[in-house]
CHARMM-style PDB file with segment names, atoms N, HN, CA, C and O in Angstrom:
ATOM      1  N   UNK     1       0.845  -1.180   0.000  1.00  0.00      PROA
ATOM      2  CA  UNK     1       0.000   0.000   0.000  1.00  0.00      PROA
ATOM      3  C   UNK     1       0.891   1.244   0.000  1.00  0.00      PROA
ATOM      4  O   UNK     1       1.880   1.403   0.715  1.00  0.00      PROA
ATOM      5  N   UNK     2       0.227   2.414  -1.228  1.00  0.00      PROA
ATOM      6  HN  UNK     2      -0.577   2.285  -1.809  1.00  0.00      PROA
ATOM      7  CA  UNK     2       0.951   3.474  -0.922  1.00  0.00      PROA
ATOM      8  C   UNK     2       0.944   4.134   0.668  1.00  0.00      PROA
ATOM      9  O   UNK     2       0.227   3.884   1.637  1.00  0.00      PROA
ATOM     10  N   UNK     3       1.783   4.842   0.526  1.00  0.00      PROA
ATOM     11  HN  UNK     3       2.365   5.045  -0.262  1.00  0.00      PROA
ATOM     12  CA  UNK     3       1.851   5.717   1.742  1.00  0.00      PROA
ATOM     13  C   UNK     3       1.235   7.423   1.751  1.00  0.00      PROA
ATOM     14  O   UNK     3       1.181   8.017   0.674  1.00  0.00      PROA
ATOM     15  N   UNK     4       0.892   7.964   2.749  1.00  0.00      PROA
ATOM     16  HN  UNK     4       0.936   7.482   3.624  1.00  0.00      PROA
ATOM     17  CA  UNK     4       0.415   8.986   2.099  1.00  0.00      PROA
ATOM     18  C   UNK     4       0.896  10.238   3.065  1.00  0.00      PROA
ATOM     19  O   UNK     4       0.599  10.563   4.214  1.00  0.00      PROA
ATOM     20  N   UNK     5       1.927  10.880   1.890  1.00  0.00      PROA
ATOM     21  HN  UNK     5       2.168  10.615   0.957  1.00  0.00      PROA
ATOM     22  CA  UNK     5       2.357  12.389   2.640  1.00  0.00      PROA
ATOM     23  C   UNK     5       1.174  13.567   3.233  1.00  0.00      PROA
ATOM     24  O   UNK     5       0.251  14.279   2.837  1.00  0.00      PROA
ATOM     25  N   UNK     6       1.952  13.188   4.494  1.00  0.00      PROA
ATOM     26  HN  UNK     6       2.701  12.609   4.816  1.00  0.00      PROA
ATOM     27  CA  UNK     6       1.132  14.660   5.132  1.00  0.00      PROA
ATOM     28  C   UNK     6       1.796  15.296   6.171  1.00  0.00      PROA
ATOM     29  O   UNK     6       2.355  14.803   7.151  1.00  0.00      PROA
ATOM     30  N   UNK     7       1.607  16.941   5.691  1.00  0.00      PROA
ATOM     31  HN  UNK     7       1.153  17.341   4.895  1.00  0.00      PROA
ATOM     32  CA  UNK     7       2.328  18.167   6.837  1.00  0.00      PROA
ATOM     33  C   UNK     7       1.347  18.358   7.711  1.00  0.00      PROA
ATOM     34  O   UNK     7       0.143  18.356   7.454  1.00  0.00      PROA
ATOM     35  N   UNK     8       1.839  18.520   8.715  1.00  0.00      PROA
ATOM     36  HN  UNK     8       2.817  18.521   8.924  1.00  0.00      PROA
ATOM     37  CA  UNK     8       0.820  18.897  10.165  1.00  0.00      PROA
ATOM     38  C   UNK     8       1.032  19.775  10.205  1.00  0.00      PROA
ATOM     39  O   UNK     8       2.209  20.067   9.994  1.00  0.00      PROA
ATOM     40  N   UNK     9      -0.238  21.189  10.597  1.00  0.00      PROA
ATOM     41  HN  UNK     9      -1.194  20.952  10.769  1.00  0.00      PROA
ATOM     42  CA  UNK     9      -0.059  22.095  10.990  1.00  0.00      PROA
ATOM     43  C   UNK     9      -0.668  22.149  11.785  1.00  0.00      PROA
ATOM     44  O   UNK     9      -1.678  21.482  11.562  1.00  0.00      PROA
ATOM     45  N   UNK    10      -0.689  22.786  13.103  1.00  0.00      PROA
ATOM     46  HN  UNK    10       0.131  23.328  13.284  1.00  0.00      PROA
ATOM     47  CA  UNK    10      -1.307  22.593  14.159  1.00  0.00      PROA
ATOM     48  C   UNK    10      -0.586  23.175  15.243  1.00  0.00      PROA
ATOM     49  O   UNK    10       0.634  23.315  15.165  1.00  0.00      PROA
ATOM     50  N   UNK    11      -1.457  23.645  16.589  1.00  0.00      PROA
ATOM     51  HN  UNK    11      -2.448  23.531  16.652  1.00  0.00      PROA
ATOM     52  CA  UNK    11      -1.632  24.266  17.593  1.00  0.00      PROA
ATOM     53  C   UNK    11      -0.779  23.583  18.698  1.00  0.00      PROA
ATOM     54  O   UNK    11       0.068  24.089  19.434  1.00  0.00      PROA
ATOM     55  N   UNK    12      -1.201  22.366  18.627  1.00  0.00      PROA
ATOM     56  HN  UNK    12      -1.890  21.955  18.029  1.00  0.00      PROA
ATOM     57  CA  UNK    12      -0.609  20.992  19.165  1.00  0.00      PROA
ATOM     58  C   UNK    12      -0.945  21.212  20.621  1.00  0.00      PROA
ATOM     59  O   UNK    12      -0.041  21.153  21.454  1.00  0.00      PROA
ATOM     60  N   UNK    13      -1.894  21.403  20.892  1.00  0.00      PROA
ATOM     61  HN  UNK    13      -2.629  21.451  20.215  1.00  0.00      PROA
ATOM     62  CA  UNK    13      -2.806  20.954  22.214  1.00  0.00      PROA
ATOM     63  C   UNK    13      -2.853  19.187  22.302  1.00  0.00      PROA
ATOM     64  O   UNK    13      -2.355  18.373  21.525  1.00  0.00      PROA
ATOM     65  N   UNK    14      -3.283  19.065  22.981  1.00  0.00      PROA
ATOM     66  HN  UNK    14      -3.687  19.727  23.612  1.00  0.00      PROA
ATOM     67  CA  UNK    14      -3.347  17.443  23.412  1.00  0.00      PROA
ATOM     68  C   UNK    14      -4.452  16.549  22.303  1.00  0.00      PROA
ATOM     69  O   UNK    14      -4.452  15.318  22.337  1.00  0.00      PROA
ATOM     70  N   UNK    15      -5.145  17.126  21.577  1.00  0.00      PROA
ATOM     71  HN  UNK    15      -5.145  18.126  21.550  1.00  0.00      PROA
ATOM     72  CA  UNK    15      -6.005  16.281  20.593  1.00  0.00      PROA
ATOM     73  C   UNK    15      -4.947  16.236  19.199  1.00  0.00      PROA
ATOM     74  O   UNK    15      -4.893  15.202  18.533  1.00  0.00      PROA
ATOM     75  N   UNK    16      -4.050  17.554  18.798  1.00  0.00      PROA
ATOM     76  HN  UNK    16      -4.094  18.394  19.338  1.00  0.00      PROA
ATOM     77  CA  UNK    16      -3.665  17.197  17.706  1.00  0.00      PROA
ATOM     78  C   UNK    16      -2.118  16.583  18.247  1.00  0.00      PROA
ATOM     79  O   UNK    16      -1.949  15.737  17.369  1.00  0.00      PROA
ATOM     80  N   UNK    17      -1.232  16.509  18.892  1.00  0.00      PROA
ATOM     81  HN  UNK    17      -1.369  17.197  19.605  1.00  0.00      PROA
ATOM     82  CA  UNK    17      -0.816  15.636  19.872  1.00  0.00      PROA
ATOM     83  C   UNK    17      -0.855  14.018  19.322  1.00  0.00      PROA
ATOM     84  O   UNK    17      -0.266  13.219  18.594  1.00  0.00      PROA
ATOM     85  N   UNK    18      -2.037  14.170  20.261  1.00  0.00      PROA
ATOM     86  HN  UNK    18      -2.516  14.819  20.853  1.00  0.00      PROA
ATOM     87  CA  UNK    18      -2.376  12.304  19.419  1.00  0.00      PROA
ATOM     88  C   UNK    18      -2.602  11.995  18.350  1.00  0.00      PROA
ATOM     89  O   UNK    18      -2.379  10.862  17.922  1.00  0.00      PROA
ATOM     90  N   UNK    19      -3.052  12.848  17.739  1.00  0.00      PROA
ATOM     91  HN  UNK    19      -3.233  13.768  18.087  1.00  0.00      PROA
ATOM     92  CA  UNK    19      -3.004  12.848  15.964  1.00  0.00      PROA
ATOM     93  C   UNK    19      -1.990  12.737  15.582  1.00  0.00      PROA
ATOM     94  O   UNK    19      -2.005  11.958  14.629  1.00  0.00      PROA
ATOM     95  N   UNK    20      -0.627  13.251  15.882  1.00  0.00      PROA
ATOM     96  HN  UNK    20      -0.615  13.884  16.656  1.00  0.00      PROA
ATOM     97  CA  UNK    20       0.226  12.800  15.273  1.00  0.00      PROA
ATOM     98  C   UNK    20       1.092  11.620  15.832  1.00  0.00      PROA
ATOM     99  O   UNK    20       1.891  10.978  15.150  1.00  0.00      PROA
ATOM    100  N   UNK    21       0.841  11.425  17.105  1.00  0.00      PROA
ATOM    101  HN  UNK    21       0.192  11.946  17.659  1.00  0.00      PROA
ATOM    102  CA  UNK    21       1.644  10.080  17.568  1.00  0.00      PROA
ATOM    103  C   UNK    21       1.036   8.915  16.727  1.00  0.00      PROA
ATOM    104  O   UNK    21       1.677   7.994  16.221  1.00  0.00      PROA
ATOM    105  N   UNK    22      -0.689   9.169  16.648  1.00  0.00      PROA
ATOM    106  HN  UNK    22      -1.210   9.917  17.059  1.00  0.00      PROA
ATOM    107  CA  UNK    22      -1.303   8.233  15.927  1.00  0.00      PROA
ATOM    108  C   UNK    22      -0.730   7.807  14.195  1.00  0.00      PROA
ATOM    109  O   UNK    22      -0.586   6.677  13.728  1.00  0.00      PROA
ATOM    110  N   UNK    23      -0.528   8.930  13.627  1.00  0.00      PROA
ATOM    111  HN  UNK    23      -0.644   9.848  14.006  1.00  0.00      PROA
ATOM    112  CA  UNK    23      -0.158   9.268  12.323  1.00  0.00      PROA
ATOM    113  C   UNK    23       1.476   8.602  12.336  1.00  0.00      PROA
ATOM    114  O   UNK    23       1.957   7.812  11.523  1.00  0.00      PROA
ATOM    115  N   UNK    24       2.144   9.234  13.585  1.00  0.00      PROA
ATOM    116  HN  UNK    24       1.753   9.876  14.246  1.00  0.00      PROA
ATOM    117  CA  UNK    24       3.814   8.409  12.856  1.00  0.00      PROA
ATOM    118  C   UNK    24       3.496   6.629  13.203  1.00  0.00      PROA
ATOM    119  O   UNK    24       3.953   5.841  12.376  1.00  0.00      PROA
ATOM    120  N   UNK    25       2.594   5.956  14.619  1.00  0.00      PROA
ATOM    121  HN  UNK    25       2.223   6.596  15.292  1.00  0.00      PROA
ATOM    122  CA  UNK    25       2.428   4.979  13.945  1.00  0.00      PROA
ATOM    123  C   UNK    25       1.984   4.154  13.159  1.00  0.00      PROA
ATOM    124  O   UNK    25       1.972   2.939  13.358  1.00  0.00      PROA
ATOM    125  N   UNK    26       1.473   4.853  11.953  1.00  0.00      PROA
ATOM    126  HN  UNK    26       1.482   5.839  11.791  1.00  0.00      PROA
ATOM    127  CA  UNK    26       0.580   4.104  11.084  1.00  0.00      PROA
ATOM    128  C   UNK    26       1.361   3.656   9.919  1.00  0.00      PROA
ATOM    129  O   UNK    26       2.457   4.202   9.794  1.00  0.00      PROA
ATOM    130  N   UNK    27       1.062   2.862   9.128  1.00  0.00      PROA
ATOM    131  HN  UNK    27       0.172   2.418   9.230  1.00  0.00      PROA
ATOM    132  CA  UNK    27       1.581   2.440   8.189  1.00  0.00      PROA
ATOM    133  C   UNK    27       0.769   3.203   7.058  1.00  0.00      PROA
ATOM    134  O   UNK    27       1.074   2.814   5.931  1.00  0.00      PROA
ATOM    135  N   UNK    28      -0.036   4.034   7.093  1.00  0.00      PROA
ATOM    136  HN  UNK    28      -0.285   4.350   8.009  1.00  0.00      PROA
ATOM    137  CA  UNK    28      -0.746   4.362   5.985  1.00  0.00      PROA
ATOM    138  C   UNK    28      -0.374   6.042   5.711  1.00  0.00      PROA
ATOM    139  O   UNK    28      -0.243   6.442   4.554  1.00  0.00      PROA
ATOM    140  N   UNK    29      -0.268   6.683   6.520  1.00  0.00      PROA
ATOM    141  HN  UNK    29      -0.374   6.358   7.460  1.00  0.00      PROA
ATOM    142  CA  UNK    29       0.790   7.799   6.578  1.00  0.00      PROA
ATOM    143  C   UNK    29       2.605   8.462   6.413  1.00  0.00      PROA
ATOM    144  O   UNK    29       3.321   7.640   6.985  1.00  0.00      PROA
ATOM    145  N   UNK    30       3.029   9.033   6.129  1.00  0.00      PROA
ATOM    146  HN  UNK    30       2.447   9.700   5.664  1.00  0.00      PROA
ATOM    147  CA  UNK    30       4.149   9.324   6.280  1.00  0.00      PROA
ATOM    148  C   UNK    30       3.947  10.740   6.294  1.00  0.00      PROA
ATOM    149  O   UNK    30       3.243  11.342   5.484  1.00  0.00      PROA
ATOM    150  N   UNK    31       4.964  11.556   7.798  1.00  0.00      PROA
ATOM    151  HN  UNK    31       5.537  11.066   8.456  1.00  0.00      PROA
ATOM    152  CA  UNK    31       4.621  12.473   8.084  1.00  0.00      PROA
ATOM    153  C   UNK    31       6.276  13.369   7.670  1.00  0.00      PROA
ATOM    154  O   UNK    31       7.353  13.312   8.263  1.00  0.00      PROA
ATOM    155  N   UNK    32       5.899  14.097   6.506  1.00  0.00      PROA
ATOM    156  HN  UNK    32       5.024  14.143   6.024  1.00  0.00      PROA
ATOM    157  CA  UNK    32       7.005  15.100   5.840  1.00  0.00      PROA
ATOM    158  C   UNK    32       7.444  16.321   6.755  1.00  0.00      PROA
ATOM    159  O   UNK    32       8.440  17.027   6.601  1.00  0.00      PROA
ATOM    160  N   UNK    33       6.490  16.406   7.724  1.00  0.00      PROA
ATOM    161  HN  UNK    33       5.681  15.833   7.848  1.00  0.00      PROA
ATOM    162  CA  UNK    33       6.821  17.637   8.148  1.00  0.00      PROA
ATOM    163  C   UNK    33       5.871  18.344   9.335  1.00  0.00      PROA
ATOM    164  O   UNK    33       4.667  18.401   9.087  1.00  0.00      PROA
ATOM    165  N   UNK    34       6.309  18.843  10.514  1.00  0.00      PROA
ATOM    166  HN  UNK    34       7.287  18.797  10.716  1.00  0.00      PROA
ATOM    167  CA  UNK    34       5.394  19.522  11.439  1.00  0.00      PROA
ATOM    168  C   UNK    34       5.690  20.772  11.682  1.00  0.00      PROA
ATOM    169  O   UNK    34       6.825  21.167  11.948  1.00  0.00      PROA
ATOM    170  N   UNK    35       4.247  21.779  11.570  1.00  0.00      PROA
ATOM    171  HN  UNK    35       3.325  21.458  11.353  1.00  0.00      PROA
ATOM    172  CA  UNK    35       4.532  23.187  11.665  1.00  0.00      PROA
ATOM    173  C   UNK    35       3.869  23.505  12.618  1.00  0.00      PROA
ATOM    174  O   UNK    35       2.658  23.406  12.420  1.00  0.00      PROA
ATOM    175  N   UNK    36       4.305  24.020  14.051  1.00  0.00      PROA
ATOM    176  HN  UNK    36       5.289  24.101  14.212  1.00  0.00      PROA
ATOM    177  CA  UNK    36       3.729  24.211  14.895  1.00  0.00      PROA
ATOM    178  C   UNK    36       3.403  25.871  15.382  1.00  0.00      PROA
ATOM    179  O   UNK    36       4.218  26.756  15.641  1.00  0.00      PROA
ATOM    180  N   UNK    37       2.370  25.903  15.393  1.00  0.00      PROA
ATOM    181  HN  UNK    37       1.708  25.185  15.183  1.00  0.00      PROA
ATOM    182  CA  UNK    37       1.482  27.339  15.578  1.00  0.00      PROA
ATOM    183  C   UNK    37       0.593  27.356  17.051  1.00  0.00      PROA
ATOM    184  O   UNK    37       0.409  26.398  17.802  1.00  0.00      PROA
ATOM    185  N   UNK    38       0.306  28.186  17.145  1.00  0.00      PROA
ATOM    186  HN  UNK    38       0.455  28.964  16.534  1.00  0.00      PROA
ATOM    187  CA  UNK    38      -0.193  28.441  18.515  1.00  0.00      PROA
ATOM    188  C   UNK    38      -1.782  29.213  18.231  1.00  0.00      PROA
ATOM    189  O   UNK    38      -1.856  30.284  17.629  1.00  0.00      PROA
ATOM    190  N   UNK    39      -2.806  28.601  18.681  1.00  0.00      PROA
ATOM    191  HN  UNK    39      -2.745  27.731  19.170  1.00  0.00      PROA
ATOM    192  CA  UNK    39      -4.083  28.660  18.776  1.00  0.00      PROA
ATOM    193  C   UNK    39      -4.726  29.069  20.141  1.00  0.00      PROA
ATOM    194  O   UNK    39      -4.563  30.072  20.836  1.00  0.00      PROA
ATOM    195  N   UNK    40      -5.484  27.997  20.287  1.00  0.00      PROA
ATOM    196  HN  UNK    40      -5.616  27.183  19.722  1.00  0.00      PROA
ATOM    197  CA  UNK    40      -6.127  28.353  22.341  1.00  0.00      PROA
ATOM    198  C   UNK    40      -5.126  27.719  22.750  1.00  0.00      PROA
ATOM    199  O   UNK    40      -5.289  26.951  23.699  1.00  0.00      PROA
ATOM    200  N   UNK    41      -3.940  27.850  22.206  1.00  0.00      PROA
ATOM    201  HN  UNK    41      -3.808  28.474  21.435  1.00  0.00      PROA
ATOM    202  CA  UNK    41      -2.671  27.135  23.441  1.00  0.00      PROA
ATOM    203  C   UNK    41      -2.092  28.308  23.345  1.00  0.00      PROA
ATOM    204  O   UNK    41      -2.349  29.107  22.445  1.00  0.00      PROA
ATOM    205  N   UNK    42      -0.841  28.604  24.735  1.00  0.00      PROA
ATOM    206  HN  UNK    42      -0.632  27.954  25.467  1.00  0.00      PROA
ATOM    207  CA  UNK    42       0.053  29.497  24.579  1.00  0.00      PROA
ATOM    208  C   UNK    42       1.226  28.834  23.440  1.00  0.00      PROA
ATOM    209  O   UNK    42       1.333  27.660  23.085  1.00  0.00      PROA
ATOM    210  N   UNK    43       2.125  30.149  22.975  1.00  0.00      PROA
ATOM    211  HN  UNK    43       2.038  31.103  23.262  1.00  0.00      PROA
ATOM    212  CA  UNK    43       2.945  29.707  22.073  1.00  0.00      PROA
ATOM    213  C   UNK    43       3.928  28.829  22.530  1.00  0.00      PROA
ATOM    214  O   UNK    43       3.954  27.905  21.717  1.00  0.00      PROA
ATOM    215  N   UNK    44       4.950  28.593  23.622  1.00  0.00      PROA
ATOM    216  HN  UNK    44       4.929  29.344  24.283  1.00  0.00      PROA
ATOM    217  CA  UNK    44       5.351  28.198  24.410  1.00  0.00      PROA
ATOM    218  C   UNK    44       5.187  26.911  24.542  1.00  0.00      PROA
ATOM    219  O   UNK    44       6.016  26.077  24.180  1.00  0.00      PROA
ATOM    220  N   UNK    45       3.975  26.637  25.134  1.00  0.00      PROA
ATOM    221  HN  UNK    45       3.302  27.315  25.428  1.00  0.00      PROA
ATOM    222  CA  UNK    45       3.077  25.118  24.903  1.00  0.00      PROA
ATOM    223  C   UNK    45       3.204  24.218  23.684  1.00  0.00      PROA
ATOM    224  O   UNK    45       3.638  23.069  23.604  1.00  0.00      PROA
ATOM    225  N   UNK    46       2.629  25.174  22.596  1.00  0.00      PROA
ATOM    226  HN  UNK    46       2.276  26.107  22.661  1.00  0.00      PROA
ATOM    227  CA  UNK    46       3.004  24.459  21.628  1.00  0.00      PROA
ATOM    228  C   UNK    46       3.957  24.024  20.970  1.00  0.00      PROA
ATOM    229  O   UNK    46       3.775  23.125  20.150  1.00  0.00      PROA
ATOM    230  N   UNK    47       5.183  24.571  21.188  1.00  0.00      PROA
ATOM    231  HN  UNK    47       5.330  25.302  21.854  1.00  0.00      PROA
ATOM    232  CA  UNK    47       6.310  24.531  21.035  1.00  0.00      PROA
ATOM    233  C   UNK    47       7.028  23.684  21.604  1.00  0.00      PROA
ATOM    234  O   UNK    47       8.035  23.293  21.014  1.00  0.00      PROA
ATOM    235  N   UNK    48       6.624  23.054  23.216  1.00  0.00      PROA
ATOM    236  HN  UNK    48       5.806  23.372  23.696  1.00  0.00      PROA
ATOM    237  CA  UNK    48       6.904  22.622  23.932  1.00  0.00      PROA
ATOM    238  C   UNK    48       6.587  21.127  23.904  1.00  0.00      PROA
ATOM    239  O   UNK    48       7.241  20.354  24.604  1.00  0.00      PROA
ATOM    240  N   UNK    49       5.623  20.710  23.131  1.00  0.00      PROA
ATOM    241  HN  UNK    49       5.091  21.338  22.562  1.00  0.00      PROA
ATOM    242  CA  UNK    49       4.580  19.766  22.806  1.00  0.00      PROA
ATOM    243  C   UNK    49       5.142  19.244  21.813  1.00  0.00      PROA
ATOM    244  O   UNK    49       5.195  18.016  21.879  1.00  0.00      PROA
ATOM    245  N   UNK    50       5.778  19.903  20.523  1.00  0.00      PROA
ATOM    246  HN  UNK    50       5.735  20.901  20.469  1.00  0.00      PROA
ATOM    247  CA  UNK    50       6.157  19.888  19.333  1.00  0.00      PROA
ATOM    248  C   UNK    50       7.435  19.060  19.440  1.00  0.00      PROA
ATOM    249  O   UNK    50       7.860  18.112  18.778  1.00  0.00      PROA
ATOM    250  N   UNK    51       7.943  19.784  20.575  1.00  0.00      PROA
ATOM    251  HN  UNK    51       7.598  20.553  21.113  1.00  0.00      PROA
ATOM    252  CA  UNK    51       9.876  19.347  20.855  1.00  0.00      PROA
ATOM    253  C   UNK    51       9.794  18.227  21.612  1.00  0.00      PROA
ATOM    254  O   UNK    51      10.822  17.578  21.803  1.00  0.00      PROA
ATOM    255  N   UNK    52       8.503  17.792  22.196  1.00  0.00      PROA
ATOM    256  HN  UNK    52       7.668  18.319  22.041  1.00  0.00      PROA
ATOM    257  CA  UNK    52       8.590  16.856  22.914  1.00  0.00      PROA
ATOM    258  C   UNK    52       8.100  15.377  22.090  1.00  0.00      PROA
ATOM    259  O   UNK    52       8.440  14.273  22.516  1.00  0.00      PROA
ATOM    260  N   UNK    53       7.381  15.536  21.042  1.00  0.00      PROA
ATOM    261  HN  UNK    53       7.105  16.433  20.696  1.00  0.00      PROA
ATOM    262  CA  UNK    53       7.472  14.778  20.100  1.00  0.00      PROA
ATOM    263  C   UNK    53       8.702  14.526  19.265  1.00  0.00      PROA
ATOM    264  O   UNK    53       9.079  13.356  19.187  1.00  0.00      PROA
ATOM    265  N   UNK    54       9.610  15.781  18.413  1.00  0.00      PROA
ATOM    266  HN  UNK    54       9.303  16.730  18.476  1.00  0.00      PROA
ATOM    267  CA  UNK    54      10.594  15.227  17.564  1.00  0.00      PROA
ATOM    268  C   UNK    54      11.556  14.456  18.182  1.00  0.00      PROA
ATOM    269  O   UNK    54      12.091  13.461  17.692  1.00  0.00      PROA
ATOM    270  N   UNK    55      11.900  15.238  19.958  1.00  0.00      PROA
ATOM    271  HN  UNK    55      11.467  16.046  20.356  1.00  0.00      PROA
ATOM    272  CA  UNK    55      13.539  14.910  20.474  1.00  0.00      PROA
ATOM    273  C   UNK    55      12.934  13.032  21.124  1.00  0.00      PROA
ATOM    274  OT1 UNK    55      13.749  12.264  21.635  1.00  0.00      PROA
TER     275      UNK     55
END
């Protein structure tokens, strides 16, 4: 099965969070890239959320 590229953009509060833990383990995804922005989260947070996924 192909795979299917996708960039996250997102706030990265705790719902999109699991969206992407969900997404790197899938076999049906491949994730090119995360852009993290700040929404009803502080910027900080999201940032914080972001780094705590790549590292």
């Amino acid at each position: 099965m192909m795979r299917k590229n996708v960039l996250f953009f997102s706030d990265f509060g705790i719902d999109d969070f699991v969206a992407v833990i969900f997404a790197f383990f899938s076999e049906e995804i491949n994730i090119v890239g995360i852009v993290a922005d700040y929404g009803n989260v502080s910027r900080d947070d999201a940032v914080e959320m972001q780094l705590t996924f790549v590292n």
